[in-house]
N, C-alpha and C positions, 0 to 999 in steps of 0.2 A: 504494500500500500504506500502510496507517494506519502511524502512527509503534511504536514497541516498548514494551511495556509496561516494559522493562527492556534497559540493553544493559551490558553491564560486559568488563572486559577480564581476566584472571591470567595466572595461573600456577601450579606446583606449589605453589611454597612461600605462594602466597592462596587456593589454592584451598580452605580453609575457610572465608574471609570470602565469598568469591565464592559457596558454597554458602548461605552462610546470609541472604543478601542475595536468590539466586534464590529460596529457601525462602518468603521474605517475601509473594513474588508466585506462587508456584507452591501455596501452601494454600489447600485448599478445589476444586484441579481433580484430577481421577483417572484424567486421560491426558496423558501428558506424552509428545510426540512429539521425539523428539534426531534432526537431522541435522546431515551435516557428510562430508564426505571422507575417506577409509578414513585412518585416524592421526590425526584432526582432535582424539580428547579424547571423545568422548562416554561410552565405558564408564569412563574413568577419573572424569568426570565424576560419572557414577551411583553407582559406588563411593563418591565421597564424598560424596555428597547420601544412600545408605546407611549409612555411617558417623556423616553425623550424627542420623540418625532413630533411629539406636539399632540396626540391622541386625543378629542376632547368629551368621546364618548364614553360611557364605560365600559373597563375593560374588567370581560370574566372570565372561566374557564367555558369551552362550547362542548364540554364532555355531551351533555344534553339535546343541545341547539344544533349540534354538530359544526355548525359554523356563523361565526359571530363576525357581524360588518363594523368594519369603524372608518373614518375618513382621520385623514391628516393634509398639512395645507406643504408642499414642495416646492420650492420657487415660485409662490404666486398659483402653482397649479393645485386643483383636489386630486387626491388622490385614494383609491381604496385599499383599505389595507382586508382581506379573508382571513381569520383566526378558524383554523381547521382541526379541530379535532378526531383522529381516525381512530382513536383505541374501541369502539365498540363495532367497527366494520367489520363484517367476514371478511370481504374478499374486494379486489379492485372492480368488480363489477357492484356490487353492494354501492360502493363509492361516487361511481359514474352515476347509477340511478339518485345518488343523492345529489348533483351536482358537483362534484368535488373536483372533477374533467376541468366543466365549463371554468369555475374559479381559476382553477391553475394555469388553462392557457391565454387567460386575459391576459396581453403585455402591459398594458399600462400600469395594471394594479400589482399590488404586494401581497402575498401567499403566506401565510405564517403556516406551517402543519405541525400539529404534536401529533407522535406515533406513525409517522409515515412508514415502518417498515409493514402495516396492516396492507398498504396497494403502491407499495415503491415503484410500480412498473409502471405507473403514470407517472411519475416524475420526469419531464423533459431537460437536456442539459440546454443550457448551462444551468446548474443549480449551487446550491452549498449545503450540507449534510454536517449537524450539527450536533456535537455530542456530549448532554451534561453528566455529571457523575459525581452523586454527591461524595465525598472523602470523608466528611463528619459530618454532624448535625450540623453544623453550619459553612462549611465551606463546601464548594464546587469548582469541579474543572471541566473546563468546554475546550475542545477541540471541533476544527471548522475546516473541512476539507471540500475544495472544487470538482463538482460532477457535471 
């Protein structure tokens, strides 16, 4: 496996820095695939990578909703951000019938996915494949490799 285009370590109280450092290397792709172990960090994760894009909807977990709309404002432009949750899908057909397709290959808009290895086979490159783990109860490591 190629090496990470990015790997960093936090925590709550860096998880701004940590955000704005994966930001660095996550502009410009509009699928952003987050795994990691159920408690691993990823919706928290998301939440603050929303918070700093300027988010001013609320943002929650779409375990339920499966997927949760927000807008953020880009150079003057709107833009949409998909919050996807895939951990209850079977299968990438499951996916498709929920929309999960249509979202991911809008170019304009931003993809956020928890649990993408439930229909990884929709994933179009270029993407970024994102991986938390937590180390303690409070600390987390993300590694961020290009697909």
């Amino acid at each position: 496996m190629p090496a990470p285009l990015l790997q960093i370590s936090y925590s709550l109280g860096t998880i701004e820095n940590a955000v704005r450092q994966f930001w660095q290397v996550a502009t410009g792709y509009n699928t952003l695939a987050f795994s990691g172990q159920m408690g691993a960090g990823k919706t928290t994760f998301i939440h603050a990578l929303c918070d700093y894009l300027g988010v001013a909807d609320a943002i929650s977990s779409p375990t339920f909703a499966l997927i949760n709309e927000y807008h953020f404002d880009e150079n003057g432009k709107d833009r949409m951000i998909y919050h996807m949750d895939w951990y209850r899908l079977r299968d990438a057909e499951e996916a498709v019938n929920a929309g999960m397709e249509d979202c991911i290959t809008q170019k304009n808009n931003l993809s956020l996915i928890e649990w993408p290895e439930k229909a990884e086979e929709l994933l179009r490159s270029p993407y970024l494949w994102i991986s938390i783990e937590a180390t303690t109860d409070t600390d987390r490591t993300m590694m961020v490799w290009a697909k």
